[in-house]
C-alpha positions as CSV (number, residue, x, y, z in Angstrom):
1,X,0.0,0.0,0.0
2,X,1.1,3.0,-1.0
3,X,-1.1,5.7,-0.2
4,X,-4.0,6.7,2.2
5,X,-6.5,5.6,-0.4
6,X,-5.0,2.3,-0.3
7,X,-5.0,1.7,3.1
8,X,-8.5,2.7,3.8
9,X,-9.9,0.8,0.4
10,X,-8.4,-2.4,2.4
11,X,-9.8,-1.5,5.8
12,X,-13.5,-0.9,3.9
13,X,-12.7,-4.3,1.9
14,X,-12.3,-6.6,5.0
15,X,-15.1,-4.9,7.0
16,X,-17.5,-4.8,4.2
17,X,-16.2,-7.6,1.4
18,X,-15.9,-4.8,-0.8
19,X,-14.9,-1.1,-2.1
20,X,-17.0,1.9,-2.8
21,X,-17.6,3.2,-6.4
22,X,-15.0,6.3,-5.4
23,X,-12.8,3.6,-3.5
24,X,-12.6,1.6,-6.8
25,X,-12.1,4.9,-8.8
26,X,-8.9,6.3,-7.3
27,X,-7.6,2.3,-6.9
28,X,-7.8,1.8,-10.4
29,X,-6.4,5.3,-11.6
30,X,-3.2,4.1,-9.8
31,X,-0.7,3.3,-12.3
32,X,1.0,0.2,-11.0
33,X,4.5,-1.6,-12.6
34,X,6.8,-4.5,-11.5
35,X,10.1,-2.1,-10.5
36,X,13.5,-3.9,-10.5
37,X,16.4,-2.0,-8.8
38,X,19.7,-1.6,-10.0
39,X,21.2,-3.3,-7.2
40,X,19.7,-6.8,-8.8
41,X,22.2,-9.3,-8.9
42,X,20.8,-11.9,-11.7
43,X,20.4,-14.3,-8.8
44,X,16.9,-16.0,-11.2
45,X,15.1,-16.5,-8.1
46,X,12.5,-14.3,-8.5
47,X,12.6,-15.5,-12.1
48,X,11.5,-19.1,-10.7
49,X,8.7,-17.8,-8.3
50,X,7.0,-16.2,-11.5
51,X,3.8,-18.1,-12.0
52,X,3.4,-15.8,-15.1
53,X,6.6,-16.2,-16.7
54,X,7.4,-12.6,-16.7
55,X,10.5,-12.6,-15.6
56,X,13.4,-13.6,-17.1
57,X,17.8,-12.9,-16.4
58,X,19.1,-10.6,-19.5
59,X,22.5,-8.9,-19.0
60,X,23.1,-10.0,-15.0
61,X,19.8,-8.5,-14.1
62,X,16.1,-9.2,-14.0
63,X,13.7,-7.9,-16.5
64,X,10.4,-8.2,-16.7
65,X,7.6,-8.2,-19.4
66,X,5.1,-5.7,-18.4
67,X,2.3,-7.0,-21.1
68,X,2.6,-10.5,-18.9
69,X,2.7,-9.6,-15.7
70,X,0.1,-9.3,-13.4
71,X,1.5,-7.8,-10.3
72,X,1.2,-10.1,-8.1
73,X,4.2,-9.5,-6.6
74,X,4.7,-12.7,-5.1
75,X,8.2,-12.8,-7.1
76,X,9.5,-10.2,-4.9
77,X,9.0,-11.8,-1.8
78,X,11.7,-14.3,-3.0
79,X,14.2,-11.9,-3.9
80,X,17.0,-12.1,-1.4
81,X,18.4,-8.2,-2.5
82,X,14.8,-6.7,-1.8
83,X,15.7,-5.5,-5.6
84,X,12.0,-6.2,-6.9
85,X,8.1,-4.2,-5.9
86,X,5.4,-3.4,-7.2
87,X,5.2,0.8,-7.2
Protein backbone atom coordinates (compact mmCIF):
# COMPACT_ATOMS: atom_id res chain seq x y z
CA UNK A 1 0.00 0.00 0.00
CA UNK A 2 1.12 3.00 -1.04
CA UNK A 3 -1.10 5.73 -0.24
CA UNK A 4 -3.99 6.73 2.22
CA UNK A 5 -6.51 5.56 -0.37
CA UNK A 6 -4.97 2.26 -0.26
CA UNK A 7 -4.97 1.71 3.11
CA UNK A 8 -8.54 2.73 3.80
CA UNK A 9 -9.92 0.76 0.43
CA UNK A 10 -8.42 -2.38 2.36
CA UNK A 11 -9.77 -1.49 5.81
CA UNK A 12 -13.52 -0.93 3.89
CA UNK A 13 -12.71 -4.27 1.93
CA UNK A 14 -12.33 -6.61 4.99
CA UNK A 15 -15.11 -4.92 6.97
CA UNK A 16 -17.46 -4.77 4.25
CA UNK A 17 -16.24 -7.61 1.41
CA UNK A 18 -15.94 -4.80 -0.83
CA UNK A 19 -14.93 -1.06 -2.07
CA UNK A 20 -17.02 1.90 -2.79
CA UNK A 21 -17.64 3.23 -6.36
CA UNK A 22 -15.05 6.27 -5.37
CA UNK A 23 -12.82 3.62 -3.54
CA UNK A 24 -12.59 1.60 -6.82
CA UNK A 25 -12.05 4.92 -8.81
CA UNK A 26 -8.93 6.34 -7.30
CA UNK A 27 -7.63 2.33 -6.89
CA UNK A 28 -7.80 1.78 -10.43
CA UNK A 29 -6.38 5.33 -11.59
CA UNK A 30 -3.16 4.15 -9.82
CA UNK A 31 -0.69 3.25 -12.33
CA UNK A 32 1.00 0.21 -11.02
CA UNK A 33 4.54 -1.57 -12.58
CA UNK A 34 6.81 -4.51 -11.50
CA UNK A 35 10.12 -2.12 -10.46
CA UNK A 36 13.53 -3.91 -10.53
CA UNK A 37 16.35 -1.99 -8.76
CA UNK A 38 19.67 -1.57 -10.02
CA UNK A 39 21.16 -3.29 -7.17
CA UNK A 40 19.67 -6.82 -8.79
CA UNK A 41 22.20 -9.28 -8.87
CA UNK A 42 20.78 -11.88 -11.71
CA UNK A 43 20.43 -14.31 -8.76
CA UNK A 44 16.87 -15.99 -11.19
CA UNK A 45 15.09 -16.54 -8.06
CA UNK A 46 12.48 -14.31 -8.53
CA UNK A 47 12.62 -15.51 -12.08
CA UNK A 48 11.53 -19.09 -10.75
CA UNK A 49 8.66 -17.79 -8.34
CA UNK A 50 6.95 -16.20 -11.48
CA UNK A 51 3.75 -18.10 -12.01
CA UNK A 52 3.36 -15.82 -15.09
CA UNK A 53 6.61 -16.18 -16.65
CA UNK A 54 7.36 -12.57 -16.70
CA UNK A 55 10.47 -12.57 -15.63
CA UNK A 56 13.44 -13.59 -17.12
CA UNK A 57 17.82 -12.92 -16.42
CA UNK A 58 19.07 -10.62 -19.52
CA UNK A 59 22.52 -8.93 -18.96
CA UNK A 60 23.06 -10.03 -15.00
CA UNK A 61 19.79 -8.51 -14.11
CA UNK A 62 16.11 -9.21 -14.03
CA UNK A 63 13.70 -7.92 -16.49
CA UNK A 64 10.36 -8.18 -16.70
CA UNK A 65 7.65 -8.23 -19.43
CA UNK A 66 5.14 -5.75 -18.43
CA UNK A 67 2.30 -7.01 -21.12
CA UNK A 68 2.64 -10.50 -18.93
CA UNK A 69 2.66 -9.57 -15.74
CA UNK A 70 0.12 -9.32 -13.37
CA UNK A 71 1.49 -7.76 -10.32
CA UNK A 72 1.15 -10.06 -8.06
CA UNK A 73 4.15 -9.50 -6.59
CA UNK A 74 4.72 -12.67 -5.12
CA UNK A 75 8.25 -12.82 -7.10
CA UNK A 76 9.49 -10.24 -4.87
CA UNK A 77 9.02 -11.77 -1.81
CA UNK A 78 11.68 -14.32 -2.99
CA UNK A 79 14.21 -11.86 -3.85
CA UNK A 80 17.01 -12.11 -1.38
CA UNK A 81 18.37 -8.17 -2.51
CA UNK A 82 14.81 -6.68 -1.84
CA UNK A 83 15.67 -5.48 -5.64
CA UNK A 84 11.97 -6.18 -6.86
CA UNK A 85 8.11 -4.22 -5.90
CA UNK A 86 5.36 -3.38 -7.20
CA UNK A 87 5.23 0.76 -7.18
Amino acid sequence: MQSVEEVDANIAFWESGGYTTEQKKALESKIRRLHIDDWCTGCGTCVKKCGQGALSVCGGKAVCDHEICVLCGYCSRYCPMWAVKVV
